[in-house]
SERO-4910 file (N, C-alpha, C, O; in steps of 0.05 Angstrom, whole numbers):
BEGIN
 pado doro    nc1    nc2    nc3   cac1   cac2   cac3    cc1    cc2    cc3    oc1    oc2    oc3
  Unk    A   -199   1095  -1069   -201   1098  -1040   -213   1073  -1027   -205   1064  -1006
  Unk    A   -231   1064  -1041   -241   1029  -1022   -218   1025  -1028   -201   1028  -1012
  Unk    A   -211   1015  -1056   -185    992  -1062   -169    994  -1034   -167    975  -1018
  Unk    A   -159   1015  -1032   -138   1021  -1007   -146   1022   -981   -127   1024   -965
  Unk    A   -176   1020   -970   -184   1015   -949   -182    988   -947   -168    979   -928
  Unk    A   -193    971   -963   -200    940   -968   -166    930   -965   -161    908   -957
  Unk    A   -155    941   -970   -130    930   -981   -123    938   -944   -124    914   -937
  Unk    A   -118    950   -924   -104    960   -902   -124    939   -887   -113    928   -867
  Unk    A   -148    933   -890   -168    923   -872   -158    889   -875   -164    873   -857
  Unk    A   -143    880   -899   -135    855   -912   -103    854   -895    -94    836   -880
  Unk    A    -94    878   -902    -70    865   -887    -63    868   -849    -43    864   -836
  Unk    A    -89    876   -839    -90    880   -816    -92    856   -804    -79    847   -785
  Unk    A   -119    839   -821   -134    795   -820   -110    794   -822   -103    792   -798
  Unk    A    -81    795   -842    -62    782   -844    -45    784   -812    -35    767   -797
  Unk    A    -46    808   -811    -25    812   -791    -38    792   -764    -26    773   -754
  Unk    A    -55    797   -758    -75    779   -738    -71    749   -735    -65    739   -713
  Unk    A    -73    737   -755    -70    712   -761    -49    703   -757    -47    684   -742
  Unk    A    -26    713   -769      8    705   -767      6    713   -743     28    705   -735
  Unk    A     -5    723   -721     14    737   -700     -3    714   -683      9    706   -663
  Unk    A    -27    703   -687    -47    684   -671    -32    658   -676    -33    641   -659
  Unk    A    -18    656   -697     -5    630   -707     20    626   -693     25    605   -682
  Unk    A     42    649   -694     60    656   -674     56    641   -649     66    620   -641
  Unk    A     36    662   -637     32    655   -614     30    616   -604     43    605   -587
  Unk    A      9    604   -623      1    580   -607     26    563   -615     29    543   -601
  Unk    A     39    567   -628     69    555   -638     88    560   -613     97    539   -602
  Unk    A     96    588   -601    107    593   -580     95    578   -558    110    564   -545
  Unk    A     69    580   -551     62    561   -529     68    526   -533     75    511   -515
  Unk    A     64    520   -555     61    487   -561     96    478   -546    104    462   -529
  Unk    A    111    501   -567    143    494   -562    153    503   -544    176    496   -541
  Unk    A    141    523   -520    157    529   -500    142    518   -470    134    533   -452
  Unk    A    141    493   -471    125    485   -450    101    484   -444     96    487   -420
  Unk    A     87    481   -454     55    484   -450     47    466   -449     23    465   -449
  Unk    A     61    441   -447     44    410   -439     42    413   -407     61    422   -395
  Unk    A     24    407   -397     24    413   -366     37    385   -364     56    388   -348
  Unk    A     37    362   -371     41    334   -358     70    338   -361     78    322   -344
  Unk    A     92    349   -371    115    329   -378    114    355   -349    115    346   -326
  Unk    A    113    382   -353    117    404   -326    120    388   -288    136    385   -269
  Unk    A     93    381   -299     91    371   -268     76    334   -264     53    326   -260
  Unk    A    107    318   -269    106    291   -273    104    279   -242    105    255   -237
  Unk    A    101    297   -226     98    282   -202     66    276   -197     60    254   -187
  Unk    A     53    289   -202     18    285   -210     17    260   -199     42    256   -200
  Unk    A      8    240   -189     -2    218   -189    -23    204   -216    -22    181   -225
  Unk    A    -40    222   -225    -61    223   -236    -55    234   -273    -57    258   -277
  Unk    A    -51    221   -288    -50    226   -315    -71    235   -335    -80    216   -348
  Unk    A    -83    260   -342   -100    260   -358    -96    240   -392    -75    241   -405
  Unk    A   -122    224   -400   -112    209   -422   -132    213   -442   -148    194   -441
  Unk    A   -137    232   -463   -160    234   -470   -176    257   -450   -165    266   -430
  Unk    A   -202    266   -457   -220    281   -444   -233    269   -418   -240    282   -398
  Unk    A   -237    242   -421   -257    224   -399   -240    208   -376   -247    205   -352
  Unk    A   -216    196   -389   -205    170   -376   -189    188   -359   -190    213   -358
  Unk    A   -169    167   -342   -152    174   -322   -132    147   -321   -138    124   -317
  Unk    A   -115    155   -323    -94    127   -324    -80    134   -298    -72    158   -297
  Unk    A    -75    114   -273    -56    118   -253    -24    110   -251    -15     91   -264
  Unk    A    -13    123   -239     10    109   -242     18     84   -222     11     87   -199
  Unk    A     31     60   -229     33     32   -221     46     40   -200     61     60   -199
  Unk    A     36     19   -174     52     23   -142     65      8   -137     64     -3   -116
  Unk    A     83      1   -160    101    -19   -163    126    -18   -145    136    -37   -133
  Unk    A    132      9   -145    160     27   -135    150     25   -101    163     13    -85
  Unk    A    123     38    -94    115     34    -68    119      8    -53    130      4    -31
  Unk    A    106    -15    -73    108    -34    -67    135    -46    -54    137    -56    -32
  Unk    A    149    -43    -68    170    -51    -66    193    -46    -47    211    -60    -39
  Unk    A    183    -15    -42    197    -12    -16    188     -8      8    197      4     27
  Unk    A    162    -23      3    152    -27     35    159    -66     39    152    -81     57
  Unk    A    174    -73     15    183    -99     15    203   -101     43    219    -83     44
  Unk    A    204   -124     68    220   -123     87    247   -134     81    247   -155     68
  Unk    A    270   -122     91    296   -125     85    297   -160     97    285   -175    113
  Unk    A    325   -163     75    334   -196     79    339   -199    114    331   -221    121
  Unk    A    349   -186    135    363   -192    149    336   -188    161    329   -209    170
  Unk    A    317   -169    166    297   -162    185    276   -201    177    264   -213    194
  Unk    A    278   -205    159    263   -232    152    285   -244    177    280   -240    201
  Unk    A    313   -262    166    319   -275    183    315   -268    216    312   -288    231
  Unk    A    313   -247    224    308   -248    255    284   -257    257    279   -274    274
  Unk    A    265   -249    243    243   -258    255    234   -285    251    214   -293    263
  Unk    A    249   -301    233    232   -327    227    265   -343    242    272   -365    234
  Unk    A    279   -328    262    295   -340    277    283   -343    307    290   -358    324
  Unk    A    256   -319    307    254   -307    336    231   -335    342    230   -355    329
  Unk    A    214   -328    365    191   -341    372    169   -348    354    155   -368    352
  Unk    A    170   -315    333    139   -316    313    148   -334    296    128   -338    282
  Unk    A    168   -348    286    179   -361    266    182   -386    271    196   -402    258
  Unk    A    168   -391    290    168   -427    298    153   -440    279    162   -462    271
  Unk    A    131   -432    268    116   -436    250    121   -441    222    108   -455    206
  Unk    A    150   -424    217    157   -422    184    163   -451    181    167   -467    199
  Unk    A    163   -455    152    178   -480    137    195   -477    111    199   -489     90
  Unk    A    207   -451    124    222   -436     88    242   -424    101    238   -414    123
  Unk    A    267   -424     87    290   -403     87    278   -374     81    261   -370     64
  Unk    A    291   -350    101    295   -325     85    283   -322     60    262   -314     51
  Unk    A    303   -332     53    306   -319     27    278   -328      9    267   -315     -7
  Unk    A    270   -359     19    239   -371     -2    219   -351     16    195   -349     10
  Unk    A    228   -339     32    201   -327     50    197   -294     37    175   -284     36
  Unk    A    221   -282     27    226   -265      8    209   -269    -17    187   -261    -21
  Unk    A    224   -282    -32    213   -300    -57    184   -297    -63    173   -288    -84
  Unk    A    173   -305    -38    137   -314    -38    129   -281    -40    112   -274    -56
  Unk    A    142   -262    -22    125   -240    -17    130   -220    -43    115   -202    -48
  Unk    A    154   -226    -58    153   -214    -78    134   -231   -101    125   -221   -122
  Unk    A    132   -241    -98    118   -262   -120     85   -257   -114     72   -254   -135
  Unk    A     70   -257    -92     53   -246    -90     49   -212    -93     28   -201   -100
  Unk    A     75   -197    -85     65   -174    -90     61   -168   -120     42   -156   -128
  Unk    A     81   -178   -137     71   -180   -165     45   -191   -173     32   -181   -192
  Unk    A     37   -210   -159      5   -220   -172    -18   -193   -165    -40   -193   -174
  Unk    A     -8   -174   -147    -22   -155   -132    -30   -131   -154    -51   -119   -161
  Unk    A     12   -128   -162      8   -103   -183      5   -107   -211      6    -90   -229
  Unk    A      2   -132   -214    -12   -141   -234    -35   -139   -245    -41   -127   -265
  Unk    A    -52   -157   -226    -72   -139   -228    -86   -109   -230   -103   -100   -245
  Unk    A    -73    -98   -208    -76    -69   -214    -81    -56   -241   -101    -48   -254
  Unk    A    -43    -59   -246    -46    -42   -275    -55    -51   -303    -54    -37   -324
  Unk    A    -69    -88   -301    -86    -98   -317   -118    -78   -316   -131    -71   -335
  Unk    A   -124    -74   -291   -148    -57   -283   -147    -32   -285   -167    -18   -280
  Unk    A   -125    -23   -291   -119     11   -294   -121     16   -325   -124     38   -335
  Unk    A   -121     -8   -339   -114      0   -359   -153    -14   -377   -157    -11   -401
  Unk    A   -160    -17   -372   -193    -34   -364   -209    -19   -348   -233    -25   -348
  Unk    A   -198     12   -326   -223     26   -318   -230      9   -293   -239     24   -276
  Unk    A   -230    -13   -285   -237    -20   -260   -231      1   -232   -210     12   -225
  Unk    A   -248      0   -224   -250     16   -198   -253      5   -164   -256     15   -143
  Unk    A   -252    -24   -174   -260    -31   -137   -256    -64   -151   -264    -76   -171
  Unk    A   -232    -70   -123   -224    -97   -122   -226   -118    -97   -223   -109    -74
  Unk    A   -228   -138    -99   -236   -152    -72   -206   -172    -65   -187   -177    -80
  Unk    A   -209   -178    -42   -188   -203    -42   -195   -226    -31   -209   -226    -11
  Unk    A   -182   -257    -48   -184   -281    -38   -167   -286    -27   -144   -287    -36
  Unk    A   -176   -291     -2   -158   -301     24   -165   -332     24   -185   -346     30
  Unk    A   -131   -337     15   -133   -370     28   -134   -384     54   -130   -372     75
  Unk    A   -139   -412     50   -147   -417     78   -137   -417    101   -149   -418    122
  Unk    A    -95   -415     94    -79   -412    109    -72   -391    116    -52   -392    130
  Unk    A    -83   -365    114    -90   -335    128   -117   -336    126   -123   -321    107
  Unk    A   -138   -345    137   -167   -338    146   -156   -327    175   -169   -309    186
  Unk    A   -138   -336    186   -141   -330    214   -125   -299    214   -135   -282    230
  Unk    A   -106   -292    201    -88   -277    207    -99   -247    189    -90   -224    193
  Unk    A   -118   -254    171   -121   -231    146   -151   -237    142   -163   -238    121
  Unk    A   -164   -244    173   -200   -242    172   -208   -212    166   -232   -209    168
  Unk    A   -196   -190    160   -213   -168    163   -217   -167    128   -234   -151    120
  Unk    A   -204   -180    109   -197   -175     78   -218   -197     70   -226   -191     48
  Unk    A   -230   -219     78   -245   -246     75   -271   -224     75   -274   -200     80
  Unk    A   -289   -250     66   -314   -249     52   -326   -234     25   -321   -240      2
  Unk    A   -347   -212     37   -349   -194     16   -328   -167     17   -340   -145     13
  Unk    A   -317   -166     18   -300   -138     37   -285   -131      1   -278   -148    -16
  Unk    A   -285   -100     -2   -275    -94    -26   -265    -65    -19   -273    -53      1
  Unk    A   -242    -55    -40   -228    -33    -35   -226    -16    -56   -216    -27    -75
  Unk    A   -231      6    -59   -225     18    -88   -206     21    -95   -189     22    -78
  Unk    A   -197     27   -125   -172     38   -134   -168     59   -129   -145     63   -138
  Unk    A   -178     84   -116   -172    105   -101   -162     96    -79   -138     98    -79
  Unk    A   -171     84    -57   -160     71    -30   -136     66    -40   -121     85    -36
  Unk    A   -118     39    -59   -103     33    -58    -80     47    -64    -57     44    -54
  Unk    A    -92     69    -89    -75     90    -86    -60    109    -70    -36    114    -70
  Unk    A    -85    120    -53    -68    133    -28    -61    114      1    -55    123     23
  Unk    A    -64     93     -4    -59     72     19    -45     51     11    -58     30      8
  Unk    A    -21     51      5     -9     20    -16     -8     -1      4     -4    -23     -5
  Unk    A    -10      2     32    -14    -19     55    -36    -35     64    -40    -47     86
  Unk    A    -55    -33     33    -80    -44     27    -76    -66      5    -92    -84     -1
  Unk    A    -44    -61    -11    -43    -81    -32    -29   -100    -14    -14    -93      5
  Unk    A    -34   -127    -21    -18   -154    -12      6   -154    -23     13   -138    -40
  Unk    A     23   -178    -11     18   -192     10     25   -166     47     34   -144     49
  Unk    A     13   -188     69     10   -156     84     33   -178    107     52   -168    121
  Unk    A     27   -203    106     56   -216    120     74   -228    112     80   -220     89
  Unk    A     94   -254    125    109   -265    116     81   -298    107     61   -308    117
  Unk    A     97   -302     80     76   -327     72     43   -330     63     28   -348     59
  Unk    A     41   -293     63     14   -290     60      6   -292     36     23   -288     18
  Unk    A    -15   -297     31    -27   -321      5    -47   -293     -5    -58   -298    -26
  Unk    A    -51   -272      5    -73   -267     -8    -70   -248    -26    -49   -234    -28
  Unk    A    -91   -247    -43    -87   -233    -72   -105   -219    -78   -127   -226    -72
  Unk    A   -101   -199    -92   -126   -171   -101   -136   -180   -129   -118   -186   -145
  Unk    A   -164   -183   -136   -176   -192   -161   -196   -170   -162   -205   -160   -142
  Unk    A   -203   -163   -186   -217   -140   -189   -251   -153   -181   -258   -176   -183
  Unk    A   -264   -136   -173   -292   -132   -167   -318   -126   -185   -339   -119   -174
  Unk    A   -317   -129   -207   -339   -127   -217   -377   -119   -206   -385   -131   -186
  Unk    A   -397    -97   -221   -424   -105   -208   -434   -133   -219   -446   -151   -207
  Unk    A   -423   -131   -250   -431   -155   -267   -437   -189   -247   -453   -207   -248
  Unk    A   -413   -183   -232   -406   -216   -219   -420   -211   -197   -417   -229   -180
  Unk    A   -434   -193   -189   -452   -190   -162   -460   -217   -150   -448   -227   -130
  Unk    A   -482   -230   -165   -491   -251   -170   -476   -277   -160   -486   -297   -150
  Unk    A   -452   -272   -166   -425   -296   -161   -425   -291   -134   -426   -312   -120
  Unk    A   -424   -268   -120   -396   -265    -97   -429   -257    -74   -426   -243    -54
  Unk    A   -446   -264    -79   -474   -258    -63   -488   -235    -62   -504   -228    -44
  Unk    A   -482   -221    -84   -485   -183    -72   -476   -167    -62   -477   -143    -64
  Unk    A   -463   -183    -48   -452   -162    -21   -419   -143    -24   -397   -149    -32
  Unk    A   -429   -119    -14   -411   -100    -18   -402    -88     11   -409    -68     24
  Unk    A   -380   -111     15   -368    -89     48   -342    -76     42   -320    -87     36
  Unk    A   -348    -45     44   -315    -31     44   -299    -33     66   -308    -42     87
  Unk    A   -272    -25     61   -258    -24     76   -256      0     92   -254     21     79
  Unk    A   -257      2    119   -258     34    125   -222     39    148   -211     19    158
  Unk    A   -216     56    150   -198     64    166   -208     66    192   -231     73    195
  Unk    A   -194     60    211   -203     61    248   -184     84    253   -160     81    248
  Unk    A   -191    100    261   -179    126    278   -158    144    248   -136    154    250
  Unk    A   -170    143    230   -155    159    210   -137    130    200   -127    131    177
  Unk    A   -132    104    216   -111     91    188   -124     58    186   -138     52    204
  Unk    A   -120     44    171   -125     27    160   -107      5    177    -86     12    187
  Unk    A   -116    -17    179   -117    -41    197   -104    -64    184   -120    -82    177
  Unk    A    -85    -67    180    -70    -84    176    -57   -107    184    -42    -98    201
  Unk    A    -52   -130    183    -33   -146    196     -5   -135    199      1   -116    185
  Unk    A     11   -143    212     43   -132    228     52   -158    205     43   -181    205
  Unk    A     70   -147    188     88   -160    175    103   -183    185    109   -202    171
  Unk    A    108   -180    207    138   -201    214    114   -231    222    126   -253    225
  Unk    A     81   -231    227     63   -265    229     84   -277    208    100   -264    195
  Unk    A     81   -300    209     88   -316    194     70   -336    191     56   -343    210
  Unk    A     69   -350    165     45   -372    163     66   -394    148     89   -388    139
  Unk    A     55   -421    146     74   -439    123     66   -423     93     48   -409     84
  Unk    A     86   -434     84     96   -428     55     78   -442     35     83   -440     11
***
């Protein structure tokens, strides 16, 4: 009479087990990764701690201004200034926007959280609000890609990550960027500066 209790109580753990095993098998194989589910996420869990973003490469790129909208304007009045065809005035802004998302996803992948920009001397006048200590986080740039460079035609400036380490280098000083009336302050694309 134990034997046969012991023995029903044994195959009951069995039954339990196979059916617990079942189960997390059915979930593993029928969808239960939440990431591949819902790939529109912005935000990738990687590990328990980290967070990997996705590159605003694609954004970037199509806030890039069309070939023909360039020629009018560096045909119009604001374009008295240029010293480049179209197409090198193209050229430059993709070429800087790459040095932009470059950095980025060098820093996405490094944990950096807040980047500053060096503005050359040929936009101090046109891109003074991005000069000095002024820095932006990798959250800002995320939901605001009109924070990554270049922001005109010929514009020189470039996003380099921020370190506290380099405090010391850059004077201490920590000015954010803030939005005026809900949006962020930008230069109007079509300035033009030399090349």
């Amino acid at each position: 009479m134990i034997l046969s209790a012991l023995f029903w109580i044994l195959l009951g753990l069995i039954i339990l087990v196979l059916g617990a095993a079942l189960s997390m098998f059915l979930k593993g194989r029928g969808g239960g990764d939440r990431q591949s589910q819902d790939d529109s996420s912005p935000i990738y869990a990687s590990g328990v701690y980290s967070l990997i973003r996705r590159s605003p490469r694609k954004e970037l790129q199509e806030r890039e201004p069309p070939l023909e909208e360039v020629h009018s304007v560096l045909s119009s009045e604001q374009g008295k200034t240029a010293n480049g065809s179209a197409e090198q005035y193209l050229d430059e802004w993709r070429r800087q926007a790459n040095i932009s998302i470059n950095n980025i996803e060098k820093g996405d992948k490094e944990g950096i959280q807040t980047y500053r920009y060096q503005v050359p001397a040929k936009c101090q006048r046109t891109c003074v609000m991005f000069g000095g200590d002024t820095y932006v986080t990798r959250e800002q740039i995320h939901n605001h890609v009109q924070l990554i460079p270049p922001f005109h035609l010929g514009c020189g400036v470039s996003l380099v990550t921020k370190e506290a380490w380099n405090a010391g280098n850059e004077n201490a000083a920590w000015t954010p960027i803030l939005p005026s009336n809900g949006k962020y302050m930008t230069p109007d694309w079509r300035i033009v500066v030399k090349l």
